[in-house]
FILUM-519258 format. One record per residue: x, y, z of N, C-alpha, C, CB in turn; residue number from 1. Coordinates in nm, 3 decimals. Glycine has a CB too. Example, Ala and Ser with C-alpha at 12.3 -4.5 7.8 and 13.67 -1.06 7.14 Angstrom:
<pts>
[[1.319 -0.569 0.780] [1.230 -0.450 0.780] [1.320 -0.330 0.780] [1.131 -0.447 0.905] 1]
[[1.285 -0.225 0.708] [1.367 -0.106 0.714] [1.290 0.003 0.787] [1.408 -0.060 0.572] 2]
</pts>
This chain:
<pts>
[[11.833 10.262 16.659] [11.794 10.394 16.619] [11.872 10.438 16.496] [11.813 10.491 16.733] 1]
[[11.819 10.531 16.436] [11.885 10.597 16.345] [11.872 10.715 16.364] [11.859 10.571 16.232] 2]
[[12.044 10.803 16.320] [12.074 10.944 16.315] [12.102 10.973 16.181] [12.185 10.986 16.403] 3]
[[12.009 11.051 16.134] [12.008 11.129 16.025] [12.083 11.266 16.022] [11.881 11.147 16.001] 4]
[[12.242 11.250 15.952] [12.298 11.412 16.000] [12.266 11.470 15.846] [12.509 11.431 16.061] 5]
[[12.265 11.606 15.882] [12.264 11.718 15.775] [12.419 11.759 15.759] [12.165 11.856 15.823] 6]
[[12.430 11.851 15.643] [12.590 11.906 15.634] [12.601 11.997 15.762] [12.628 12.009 15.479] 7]
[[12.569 12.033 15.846] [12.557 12.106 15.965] [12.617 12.042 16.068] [12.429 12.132 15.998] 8]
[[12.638 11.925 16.054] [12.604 11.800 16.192] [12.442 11.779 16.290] [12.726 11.853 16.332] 9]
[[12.323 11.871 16.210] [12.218 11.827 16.245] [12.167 11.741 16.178] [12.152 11.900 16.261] 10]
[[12.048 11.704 16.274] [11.962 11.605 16.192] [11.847 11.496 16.269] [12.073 11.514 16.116] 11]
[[11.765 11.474 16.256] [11.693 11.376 16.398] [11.750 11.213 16.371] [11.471 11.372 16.392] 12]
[[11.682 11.206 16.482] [11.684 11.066 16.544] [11.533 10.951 16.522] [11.707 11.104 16.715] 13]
[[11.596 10.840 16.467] [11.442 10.778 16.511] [11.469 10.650 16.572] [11.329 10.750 16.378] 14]
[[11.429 10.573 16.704] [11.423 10.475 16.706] [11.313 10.381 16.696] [11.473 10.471 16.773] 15]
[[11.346 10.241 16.744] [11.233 10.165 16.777] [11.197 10.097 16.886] [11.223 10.095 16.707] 16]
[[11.191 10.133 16.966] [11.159 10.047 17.095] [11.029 9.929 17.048] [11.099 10.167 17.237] 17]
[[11.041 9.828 17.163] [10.979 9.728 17.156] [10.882 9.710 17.286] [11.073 9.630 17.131] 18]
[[10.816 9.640 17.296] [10.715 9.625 17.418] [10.781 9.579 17.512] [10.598 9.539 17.404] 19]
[[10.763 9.666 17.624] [10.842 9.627 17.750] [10.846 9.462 17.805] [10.776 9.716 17.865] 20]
[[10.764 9.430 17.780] [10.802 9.266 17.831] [10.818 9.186 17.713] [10.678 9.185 17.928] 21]
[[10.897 9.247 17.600] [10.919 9.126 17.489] [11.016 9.013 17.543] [10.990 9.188 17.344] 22]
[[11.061 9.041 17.665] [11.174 8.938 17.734] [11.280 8.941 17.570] [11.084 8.727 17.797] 23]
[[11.313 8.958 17.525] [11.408 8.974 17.414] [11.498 8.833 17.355] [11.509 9.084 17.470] 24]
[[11.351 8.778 17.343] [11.362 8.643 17.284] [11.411 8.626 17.155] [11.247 8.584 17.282] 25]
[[11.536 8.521 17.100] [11.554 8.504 16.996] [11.430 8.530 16.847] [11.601 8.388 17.027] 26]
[[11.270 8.438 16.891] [11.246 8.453 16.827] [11.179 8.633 16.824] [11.201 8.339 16.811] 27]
[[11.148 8.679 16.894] [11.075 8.802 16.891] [11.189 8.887 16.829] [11.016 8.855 17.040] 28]
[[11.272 8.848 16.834] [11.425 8.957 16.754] [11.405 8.891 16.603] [11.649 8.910 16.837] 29]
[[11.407 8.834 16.596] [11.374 8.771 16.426] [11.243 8.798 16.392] [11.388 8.597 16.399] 30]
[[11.117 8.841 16.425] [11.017 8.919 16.389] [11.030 9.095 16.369] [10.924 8.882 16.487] 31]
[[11.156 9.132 16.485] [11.167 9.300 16.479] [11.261 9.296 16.346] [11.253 9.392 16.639] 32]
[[11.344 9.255 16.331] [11.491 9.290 16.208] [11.415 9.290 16.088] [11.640 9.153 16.188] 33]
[[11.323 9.224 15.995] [11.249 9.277 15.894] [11.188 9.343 15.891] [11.202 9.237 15.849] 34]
[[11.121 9.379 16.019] [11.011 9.493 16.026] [11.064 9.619 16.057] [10.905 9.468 16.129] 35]
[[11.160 9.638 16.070] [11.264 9.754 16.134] [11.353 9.804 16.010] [11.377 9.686 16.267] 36]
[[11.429 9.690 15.898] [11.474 9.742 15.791] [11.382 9.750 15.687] [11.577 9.683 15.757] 37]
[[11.248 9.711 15.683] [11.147 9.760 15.591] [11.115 9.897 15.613] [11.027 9.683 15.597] 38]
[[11.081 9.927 15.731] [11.039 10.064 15.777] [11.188 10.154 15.760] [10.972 10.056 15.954] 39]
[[11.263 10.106 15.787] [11.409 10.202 15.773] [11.412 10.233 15.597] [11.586 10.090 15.837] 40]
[[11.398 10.114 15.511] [11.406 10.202 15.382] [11.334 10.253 15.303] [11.450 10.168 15.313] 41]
[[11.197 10.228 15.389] [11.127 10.296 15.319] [11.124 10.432 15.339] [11.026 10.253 15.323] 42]
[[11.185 10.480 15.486] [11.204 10.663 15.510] [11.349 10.693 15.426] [11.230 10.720 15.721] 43]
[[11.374 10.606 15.321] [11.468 10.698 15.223] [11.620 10.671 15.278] [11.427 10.880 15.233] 44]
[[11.625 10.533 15.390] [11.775 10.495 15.455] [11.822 10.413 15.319] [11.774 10.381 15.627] 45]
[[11.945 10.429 15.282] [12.020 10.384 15.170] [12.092 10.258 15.210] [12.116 10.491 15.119] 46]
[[12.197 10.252 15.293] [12.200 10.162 15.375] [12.200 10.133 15.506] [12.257 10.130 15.351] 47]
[[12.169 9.993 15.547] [12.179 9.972 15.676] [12.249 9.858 15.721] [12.068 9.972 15.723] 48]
[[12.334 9.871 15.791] [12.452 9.791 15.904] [12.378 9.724 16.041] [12.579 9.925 15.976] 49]
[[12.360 9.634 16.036] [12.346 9.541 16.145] [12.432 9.597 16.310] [12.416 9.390 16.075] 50]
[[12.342 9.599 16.423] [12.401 9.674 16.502] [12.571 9.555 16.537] [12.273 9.715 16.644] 51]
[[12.521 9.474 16.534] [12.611 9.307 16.619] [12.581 9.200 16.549] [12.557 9.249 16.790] 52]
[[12.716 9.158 16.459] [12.684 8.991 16.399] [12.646 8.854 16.537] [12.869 8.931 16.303] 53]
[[12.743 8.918 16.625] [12.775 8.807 16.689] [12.726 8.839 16.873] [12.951 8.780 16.652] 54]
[[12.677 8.777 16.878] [12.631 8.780 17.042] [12.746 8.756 17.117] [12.518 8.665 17.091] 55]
[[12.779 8.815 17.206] [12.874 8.832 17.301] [12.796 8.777 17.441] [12.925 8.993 17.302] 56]
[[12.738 8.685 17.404] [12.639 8.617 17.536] [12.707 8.618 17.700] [12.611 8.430 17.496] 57]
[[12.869 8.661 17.718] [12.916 8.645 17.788] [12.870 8.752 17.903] [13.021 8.628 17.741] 58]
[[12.829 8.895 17.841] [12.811 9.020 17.912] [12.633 8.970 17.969] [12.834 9.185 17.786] 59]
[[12.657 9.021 18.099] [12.522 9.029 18.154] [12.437 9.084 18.135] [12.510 9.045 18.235] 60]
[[12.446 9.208 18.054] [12.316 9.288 18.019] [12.279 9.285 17.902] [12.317 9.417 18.043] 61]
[[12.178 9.331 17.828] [12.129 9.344 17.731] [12.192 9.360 17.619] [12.066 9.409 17.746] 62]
[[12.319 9.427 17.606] [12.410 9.428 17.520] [12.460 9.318 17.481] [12.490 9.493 17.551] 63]
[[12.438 9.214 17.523] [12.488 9.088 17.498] [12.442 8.975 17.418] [12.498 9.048 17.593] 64]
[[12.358 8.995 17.352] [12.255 8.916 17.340] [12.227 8.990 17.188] [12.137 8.920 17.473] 65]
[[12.274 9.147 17.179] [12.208 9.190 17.013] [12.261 9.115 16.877] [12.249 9.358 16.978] 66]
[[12.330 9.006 16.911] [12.327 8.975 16.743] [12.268 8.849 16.702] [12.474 8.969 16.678] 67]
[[12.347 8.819 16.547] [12.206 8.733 16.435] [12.278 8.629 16.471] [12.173 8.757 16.229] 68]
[[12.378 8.576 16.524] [12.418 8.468 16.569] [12.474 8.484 16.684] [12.487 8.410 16.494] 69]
[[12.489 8.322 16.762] [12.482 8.334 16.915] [12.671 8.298 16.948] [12.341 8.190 16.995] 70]
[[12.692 8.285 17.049] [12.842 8.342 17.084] [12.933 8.234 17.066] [12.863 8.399 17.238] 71]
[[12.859 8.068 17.014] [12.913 7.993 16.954] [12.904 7.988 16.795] [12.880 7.901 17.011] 72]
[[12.854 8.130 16.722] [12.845 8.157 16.561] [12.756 8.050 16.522] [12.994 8.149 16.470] 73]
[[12.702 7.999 16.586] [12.543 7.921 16.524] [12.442 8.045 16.514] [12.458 7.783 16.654] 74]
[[12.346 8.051 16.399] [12.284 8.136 16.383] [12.154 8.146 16.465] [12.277 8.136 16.269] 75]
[[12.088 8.238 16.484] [12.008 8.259 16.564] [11.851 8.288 16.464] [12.074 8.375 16.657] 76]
[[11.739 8.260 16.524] [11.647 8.250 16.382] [11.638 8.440 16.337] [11.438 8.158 16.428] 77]
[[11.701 8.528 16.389] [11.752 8.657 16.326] [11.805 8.661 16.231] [11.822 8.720 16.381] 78]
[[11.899 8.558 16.185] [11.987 8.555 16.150] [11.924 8.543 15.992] [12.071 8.465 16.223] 79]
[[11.833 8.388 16.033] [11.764 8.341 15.909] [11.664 8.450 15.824] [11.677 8.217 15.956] 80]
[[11.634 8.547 15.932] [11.519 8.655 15.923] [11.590 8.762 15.831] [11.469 8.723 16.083] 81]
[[11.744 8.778 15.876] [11.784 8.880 15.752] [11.850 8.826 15.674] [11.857 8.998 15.776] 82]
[[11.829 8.687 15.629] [11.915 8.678 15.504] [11.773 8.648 15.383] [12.058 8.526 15.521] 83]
[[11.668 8.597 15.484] [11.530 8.606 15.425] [11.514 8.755 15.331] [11.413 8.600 15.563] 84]
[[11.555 8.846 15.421] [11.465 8.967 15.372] [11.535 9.031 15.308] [11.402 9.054 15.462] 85]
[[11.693 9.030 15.293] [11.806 9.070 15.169] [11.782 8.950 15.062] [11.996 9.070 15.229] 86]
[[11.711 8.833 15.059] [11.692 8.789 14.931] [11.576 8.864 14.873] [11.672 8.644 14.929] 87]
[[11.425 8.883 14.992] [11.344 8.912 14.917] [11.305 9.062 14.903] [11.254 8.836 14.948] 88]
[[11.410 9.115 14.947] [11.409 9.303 14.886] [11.536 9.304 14.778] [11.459 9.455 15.049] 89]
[[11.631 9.177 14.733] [11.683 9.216 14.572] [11.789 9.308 14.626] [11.556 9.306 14.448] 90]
[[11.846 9.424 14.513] [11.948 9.494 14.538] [11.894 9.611 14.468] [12.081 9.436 14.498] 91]
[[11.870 9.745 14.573] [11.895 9.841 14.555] [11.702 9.883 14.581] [11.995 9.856 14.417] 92]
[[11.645 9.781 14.641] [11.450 9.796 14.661] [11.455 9.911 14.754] [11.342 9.637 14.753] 93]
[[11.301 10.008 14.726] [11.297 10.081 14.819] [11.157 10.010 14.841] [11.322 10.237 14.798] 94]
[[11.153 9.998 14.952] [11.007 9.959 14.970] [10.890 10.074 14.980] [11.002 9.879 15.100] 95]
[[10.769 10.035 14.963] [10.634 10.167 15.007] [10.589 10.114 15.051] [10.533 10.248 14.932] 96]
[[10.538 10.158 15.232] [10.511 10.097 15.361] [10.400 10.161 15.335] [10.594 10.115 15.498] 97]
[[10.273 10.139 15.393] [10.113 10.181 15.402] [10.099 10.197 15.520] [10.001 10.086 15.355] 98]
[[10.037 10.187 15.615] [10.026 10.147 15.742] [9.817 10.193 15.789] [10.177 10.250 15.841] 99]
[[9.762 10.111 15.804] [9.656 10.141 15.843] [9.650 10.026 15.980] [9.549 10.138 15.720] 100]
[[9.590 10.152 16.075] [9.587 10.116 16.210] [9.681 10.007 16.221] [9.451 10.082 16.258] 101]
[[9.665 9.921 16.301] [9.800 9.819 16.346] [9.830 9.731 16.229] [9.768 9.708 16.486] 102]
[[9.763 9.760 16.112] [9.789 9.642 15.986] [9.925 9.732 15.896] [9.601 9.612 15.855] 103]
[[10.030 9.656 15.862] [10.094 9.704 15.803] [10.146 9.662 15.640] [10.163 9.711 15.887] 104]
[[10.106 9.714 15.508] [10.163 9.653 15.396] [10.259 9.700 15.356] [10.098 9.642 15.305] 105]
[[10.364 9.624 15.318] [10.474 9.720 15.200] [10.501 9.612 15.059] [10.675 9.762 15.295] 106]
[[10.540 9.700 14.996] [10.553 9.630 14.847] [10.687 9.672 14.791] [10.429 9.680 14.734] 107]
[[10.754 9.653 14.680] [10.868 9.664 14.622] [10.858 9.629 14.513] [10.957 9.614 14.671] 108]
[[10.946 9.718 14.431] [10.943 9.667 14.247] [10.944 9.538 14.162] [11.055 9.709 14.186] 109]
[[10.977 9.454 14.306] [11.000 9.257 14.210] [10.893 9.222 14.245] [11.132 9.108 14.264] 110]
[[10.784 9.270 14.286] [10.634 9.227 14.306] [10.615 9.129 14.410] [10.574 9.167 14.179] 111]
[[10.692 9.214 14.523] [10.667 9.120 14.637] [10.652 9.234 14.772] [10.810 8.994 14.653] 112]
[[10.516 9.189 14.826] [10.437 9.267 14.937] [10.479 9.175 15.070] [10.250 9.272 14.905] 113]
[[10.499 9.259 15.179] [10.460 9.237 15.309] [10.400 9.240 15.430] [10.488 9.241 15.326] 114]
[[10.347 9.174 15.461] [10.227 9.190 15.576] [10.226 9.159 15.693] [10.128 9.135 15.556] 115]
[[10.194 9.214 15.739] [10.189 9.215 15.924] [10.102 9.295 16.028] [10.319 9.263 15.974] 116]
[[10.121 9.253 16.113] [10.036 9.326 16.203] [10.090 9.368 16.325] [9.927 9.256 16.233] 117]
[[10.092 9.529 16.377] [10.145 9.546 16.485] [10.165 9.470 16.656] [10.098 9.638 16.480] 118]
[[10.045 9.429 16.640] [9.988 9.383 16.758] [10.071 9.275 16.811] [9.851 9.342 16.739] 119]
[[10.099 9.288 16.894] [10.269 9.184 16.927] [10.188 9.067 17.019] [10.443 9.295 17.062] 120]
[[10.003 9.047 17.048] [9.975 9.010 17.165] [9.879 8.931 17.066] [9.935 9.114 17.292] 121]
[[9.779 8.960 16.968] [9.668 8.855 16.895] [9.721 8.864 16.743] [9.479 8.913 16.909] 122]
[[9.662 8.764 16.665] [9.641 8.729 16.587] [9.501 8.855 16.506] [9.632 8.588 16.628] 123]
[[9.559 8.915 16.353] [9.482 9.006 16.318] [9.407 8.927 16.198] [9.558 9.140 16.288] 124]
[[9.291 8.888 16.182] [9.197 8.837 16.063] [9.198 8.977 15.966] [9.016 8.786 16.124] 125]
[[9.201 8.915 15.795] [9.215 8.988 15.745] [9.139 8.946 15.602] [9.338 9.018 15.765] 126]
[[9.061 8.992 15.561] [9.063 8.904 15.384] [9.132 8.958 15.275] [8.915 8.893 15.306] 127]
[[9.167 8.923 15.217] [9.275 8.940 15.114] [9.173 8.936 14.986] [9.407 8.811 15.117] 128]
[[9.274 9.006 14.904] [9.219 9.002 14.761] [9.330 9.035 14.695] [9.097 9.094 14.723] 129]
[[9.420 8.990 14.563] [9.521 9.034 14.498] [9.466 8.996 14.324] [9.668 8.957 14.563] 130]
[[9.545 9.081 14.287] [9.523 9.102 14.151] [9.652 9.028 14.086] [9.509 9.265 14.114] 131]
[[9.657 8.927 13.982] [9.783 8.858 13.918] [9.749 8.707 14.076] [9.993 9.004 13.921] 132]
[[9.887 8.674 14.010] [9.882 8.551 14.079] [10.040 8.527 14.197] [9.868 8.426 13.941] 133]
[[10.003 8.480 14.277] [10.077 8.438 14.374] [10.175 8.313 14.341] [9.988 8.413 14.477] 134]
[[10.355 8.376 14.340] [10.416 8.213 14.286] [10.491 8.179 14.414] [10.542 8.208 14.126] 135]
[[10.532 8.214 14.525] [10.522 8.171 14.639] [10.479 8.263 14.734] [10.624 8.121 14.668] 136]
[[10.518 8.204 14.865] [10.475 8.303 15.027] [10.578 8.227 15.138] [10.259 8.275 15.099] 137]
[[10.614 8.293 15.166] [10.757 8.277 15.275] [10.667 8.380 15.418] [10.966 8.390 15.182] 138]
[[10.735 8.278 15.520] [10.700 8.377 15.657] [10.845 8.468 15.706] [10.648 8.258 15.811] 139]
[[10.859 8.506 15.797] [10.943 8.597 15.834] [11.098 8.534 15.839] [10.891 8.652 15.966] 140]
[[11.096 8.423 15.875] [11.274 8.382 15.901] [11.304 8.279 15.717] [11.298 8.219 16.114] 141]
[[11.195 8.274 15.613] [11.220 8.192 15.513] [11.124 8.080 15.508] [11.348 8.150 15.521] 142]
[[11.067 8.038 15.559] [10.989 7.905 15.522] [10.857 7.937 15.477] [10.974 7.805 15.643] 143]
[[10.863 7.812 15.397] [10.706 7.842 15.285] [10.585 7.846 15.365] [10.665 7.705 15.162] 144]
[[10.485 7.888 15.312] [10.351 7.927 15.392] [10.311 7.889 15.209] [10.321 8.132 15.496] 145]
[[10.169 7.809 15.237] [10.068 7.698 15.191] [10.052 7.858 15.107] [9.921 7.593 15.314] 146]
[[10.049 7.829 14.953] [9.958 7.916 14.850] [9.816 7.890 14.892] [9.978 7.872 14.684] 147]
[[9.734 7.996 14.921] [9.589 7.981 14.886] [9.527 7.910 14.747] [9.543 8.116 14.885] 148]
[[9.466 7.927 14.755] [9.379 7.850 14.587] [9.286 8.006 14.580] [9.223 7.635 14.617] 149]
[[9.285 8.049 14.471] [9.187 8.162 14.470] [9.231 8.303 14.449] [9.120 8.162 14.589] 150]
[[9.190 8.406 14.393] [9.237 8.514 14.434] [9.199 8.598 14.559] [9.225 8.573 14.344] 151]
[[9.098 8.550 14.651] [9.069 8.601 14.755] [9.031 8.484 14.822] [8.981 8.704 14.747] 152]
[[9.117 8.514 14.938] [9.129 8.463 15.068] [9.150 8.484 15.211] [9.183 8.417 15.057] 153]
[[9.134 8.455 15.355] [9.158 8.534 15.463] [9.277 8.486 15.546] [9.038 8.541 15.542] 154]
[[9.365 8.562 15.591] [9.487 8.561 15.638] [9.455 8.540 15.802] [9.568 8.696 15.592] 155]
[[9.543 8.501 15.883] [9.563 8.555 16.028] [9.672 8.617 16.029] [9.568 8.460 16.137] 156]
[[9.668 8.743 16.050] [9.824 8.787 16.088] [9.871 8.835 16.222] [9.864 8.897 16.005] 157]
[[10.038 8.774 16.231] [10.053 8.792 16.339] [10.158 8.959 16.297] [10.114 8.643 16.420] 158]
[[10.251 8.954 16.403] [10.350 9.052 16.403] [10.468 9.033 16.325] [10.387 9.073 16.523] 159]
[[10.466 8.868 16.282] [10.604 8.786 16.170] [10.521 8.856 16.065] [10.630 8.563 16.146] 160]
[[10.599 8.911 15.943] [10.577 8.956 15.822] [10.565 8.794 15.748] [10.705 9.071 15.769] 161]
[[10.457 8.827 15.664] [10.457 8.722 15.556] [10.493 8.781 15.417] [10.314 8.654 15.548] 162]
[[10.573 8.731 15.363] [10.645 8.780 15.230] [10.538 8.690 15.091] [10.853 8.716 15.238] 163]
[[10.460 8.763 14.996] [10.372 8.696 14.918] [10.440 8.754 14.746] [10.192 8.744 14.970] 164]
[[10.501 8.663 14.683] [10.575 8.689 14.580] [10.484 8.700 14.443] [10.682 8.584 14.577] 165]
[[10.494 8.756 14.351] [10.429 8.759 14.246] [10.301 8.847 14.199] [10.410 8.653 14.243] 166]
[[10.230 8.877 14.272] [10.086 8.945 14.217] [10.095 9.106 14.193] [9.959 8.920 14.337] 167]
[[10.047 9.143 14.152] [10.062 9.299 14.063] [10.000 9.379 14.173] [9.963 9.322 13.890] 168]
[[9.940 9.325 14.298] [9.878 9.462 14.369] [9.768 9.321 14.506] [9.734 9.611 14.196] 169]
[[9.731 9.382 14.630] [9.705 9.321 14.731] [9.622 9.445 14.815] [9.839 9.256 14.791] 170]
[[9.498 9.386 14.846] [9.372 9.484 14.932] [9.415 9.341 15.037] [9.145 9.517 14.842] 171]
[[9.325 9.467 15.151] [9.309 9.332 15.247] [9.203 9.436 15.339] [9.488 9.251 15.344] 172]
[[9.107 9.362 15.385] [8.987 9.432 15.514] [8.955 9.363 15.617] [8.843 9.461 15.471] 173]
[[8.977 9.414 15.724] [8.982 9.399 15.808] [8.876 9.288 15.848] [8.990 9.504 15.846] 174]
[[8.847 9.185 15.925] [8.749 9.092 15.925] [8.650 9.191 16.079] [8.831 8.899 15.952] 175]
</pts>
């Protein structure tokens, strides 16, 4: 969550809860941490601090388990997920999040958009269309995803953000 104080000591709160049976799987935590600090800067958060580097796997509850590496400091694919998304938001990006129904885009000044889809349960069909050209596409923890051939093409998206580098602007409709 985040607390937003005023000079008062007011200010709201926002968190994010997750779907009650995400079982709070390594990988489903490396799909929330980009999608959580995209949405965090784009409401105007300047910076953001990682709740836990390090998993304390020892504690039995849920607290144990929140960080990007596991309690032997091997990284966890979280881990890979935010060093992914501090390369590809640069220094000092604010992102502009869109959001139509469960499809979500955001973009940033080095000409790189992200896409996803709320839906934590299917796969969302989408067709794409971008303007300029595409010089890579990374999925959520860093690894390449196949360039299309074309300027329009159709996506599946899941709830992993796909990071698409280079093109001046990105439609997408719903299939």
């Amino acid at each position: 969550g985040i607390y937003k104080l005023g000079g008062d000591l007011n200010g709201n709160i926002i968190t994010f809860p997750g779907p009650i049976n995400s079982g709070g799987s390594e990988n489903y935590q490396a799909k929330l941490l980009p999608r959580y600090m995209i949405t965090i800067l784009s409401c105007g958060v300047e910076k953001i601090f990682t709740y836990s580097y390090h998993s304390n796997a020892r504690e039995s509850d849920s607290e144990g388990h929140f960080g990007i590496t596991r309690y032997d400091l091997s990284p966890k694919p979280a881990w890979r997920a935010y060093k992914n998304i501090i390369e590809m938001l640069g220094e000092k990006s604010v992102p502009v999040l869109k959001r139509d129904n469960e499809i979500c885009l955001a973009n940033w000044t080095r000409d790189v958009f992200a896409i996803w889809s709320l839906n934590e349960y299917k796969q969302t069909k989408v067709d794409v269309s971008i303007e300029g050209k595409i010089l890579e596409m990374k999925n959520h923890v860093g690894g390449n995803v196949n360039i299309p051939s074309g300027n329009n093409f159709t996506m599946n998206l899941t709830s992993a953000m796909t990071f698409i580098v280079g093109p001046e602007n990105i439609y997408y409709k719903r299939k």
